[in-house]
C-alpha positions in Angstrom: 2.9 21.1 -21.4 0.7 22.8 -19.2 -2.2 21.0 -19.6 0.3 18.1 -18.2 1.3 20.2 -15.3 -2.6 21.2 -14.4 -3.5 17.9 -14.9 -0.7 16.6 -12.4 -1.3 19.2 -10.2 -5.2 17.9 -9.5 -3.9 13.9 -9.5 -1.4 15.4 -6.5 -4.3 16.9 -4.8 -6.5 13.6 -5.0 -3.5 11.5 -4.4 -3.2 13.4 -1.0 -6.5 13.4 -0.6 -7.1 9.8 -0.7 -4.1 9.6 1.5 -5.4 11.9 4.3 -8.6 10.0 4.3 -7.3 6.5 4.5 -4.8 7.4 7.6 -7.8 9.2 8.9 -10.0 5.8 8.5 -7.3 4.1 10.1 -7.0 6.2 13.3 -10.8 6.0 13.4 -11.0 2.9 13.4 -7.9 1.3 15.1 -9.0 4.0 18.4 -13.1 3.4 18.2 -13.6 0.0 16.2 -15.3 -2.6 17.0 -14.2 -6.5 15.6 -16.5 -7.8 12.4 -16.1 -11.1 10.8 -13.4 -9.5 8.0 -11.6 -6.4 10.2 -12.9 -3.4 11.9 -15.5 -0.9 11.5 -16.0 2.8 13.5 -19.2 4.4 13.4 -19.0 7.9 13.7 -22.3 10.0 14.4 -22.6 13.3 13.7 -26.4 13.6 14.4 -28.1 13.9 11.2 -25.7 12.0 9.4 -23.2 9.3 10.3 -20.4 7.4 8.4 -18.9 4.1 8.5 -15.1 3.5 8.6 -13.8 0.3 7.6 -10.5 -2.2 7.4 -11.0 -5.0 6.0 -9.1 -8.0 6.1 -10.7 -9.8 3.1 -7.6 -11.1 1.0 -4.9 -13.9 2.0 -5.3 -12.0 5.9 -8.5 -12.8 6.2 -8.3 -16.0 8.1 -5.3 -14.7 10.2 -7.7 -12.0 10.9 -10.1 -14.0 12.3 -8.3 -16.1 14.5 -6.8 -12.7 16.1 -10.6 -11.6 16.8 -11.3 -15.0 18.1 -8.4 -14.6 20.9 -9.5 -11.0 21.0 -6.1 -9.0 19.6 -7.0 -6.1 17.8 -6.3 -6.8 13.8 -6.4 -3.5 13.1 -3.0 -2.4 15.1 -1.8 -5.8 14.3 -2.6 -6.5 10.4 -3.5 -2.7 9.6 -0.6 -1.0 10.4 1.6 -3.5 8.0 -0.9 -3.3 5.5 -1.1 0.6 5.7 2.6 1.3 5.2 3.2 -0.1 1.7 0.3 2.1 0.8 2.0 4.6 2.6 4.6 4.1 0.0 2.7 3.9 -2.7 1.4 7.3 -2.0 4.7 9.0 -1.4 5.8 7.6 -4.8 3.3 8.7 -6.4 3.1 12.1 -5.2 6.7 12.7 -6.3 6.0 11.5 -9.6 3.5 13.7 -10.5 5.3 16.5 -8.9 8.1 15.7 -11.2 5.2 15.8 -13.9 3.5 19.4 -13.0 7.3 20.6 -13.4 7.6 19.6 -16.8 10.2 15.9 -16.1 8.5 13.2 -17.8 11.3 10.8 -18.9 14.3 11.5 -16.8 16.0 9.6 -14.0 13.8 10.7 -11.2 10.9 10.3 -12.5 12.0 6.4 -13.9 13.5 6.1 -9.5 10.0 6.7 -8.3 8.3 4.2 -11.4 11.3 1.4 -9.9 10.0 2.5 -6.3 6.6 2.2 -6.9 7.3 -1.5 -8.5 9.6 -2.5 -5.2 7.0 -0.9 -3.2 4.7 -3.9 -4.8 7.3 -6.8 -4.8 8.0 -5.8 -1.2 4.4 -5.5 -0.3 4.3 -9.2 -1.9 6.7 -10.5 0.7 5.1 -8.5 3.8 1.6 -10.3 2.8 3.3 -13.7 2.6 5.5 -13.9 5.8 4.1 -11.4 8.4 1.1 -13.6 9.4 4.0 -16.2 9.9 5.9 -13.3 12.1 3.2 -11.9 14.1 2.1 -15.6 15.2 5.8 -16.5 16.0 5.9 -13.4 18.0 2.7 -14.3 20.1 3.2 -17.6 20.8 6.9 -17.1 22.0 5.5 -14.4 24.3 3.1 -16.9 25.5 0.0 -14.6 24.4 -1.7 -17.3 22.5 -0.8 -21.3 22.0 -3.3 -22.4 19.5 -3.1 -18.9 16.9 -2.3 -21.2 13.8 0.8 -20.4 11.8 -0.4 -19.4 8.3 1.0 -19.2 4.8 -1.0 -17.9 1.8 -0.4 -17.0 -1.6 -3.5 -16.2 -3.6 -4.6 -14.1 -6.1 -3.8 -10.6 -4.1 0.2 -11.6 -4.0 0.1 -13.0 -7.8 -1.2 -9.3 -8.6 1.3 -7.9 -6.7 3.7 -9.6 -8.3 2.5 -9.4 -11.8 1.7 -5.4 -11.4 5.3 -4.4 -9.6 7.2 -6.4 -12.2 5.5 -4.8 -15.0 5.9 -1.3 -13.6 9.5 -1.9 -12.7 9.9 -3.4 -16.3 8.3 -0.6 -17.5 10.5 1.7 -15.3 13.6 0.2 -16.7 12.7 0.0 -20.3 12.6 3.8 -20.1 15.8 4.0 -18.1 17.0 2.0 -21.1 15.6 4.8 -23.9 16.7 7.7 -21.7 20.2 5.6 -22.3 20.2 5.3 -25.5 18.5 9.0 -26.2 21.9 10.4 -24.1 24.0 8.8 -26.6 22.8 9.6 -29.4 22.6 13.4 -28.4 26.4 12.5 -27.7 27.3 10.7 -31.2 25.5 14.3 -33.3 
């Protein structure tokens, strides 16, 4: 058991970690970026050494990207900020999940809530990338910012894997629920 709880104990940290940094990339780049042909890049130089920060818009948002850089909105606040809240989620999720691991729960009811919230988490993220292109361009041509931003509907391969990978985990999620079920009554029946 403890090699499980040291084990979940480092995932946390680099769960966090990977958090930290892409909120950091975001801030960086929504505040100094600059409009490429798939999202936003900052370049931050440090002097000797400089790094790139990116967002790219290279799924189903690609093209609505690009017709917000052509009438010059920034898709960064605009697609970023829906795109980073689902992994926003994702990370909260999973942090509490492998909290419930480093304490020792492996199959009880909170750890099987945060699996079902994880696979929400991609079914919802499934319907975000399908109808808030369709939202942000109502919103901007009602306002009268733009008149020719197209109205655009995808559904590629990035929402079939969203689909396919939050239905198996919530599957997966509720299979346990089941065993945990069946586990309680059978500690009941002896």
């Amino acid at each position: 058991m403890s090699k499980i709880s040291r084990l979940s104990q480092c995932i946390r940290y680099l769960i966090f970690f990977l958090a930290v940094l892409q909120l950091l990339a975001f801030v960086l780049v929504a505040t100094l970026g600059e409009n490429t042909d798939f999202g936003q890049q900052a370049l931050v130089d440090f002097g000797l050494f400089y790094s790139v920060f990116n967002i790219e818009f290279n799924h189903s948002w690609q093209e609505m990207g690009q017709h917000l850089k052509q009438e010059n909105f920034n898709t960064t606040l605009i697609l970023g900020t829906a795109e980073l809240l689902p992994y926003m989620l994702i990370y909260f999720f999973l942090l509490r999940l492998f909290s419930y691991y480093q304490n020792g729960e492996i199959f009880t009811s909170n750890t099987i809530h945060c699996l079902k919230m994880l696979g929400k988490t991609l079914l919802l993220w499934l319907v975000i990338n399908l109808i808030y292109p369709v939202i942000v361009t109502l919103f901007i041509r009602l306002t009268g910012l733009s008149d020719s931003l197209p109205i655009i509907l995808n559904f590629g391969s990035t929402e079939l894997n969203y689909l396919l990978i939050g239905s198996i985990i919530y599957v997966i999620a509720w299979v346990m629920q089941e065993g945990l079920l069946i586990k309680e009554q059978q500690e009941l029946v002896i």
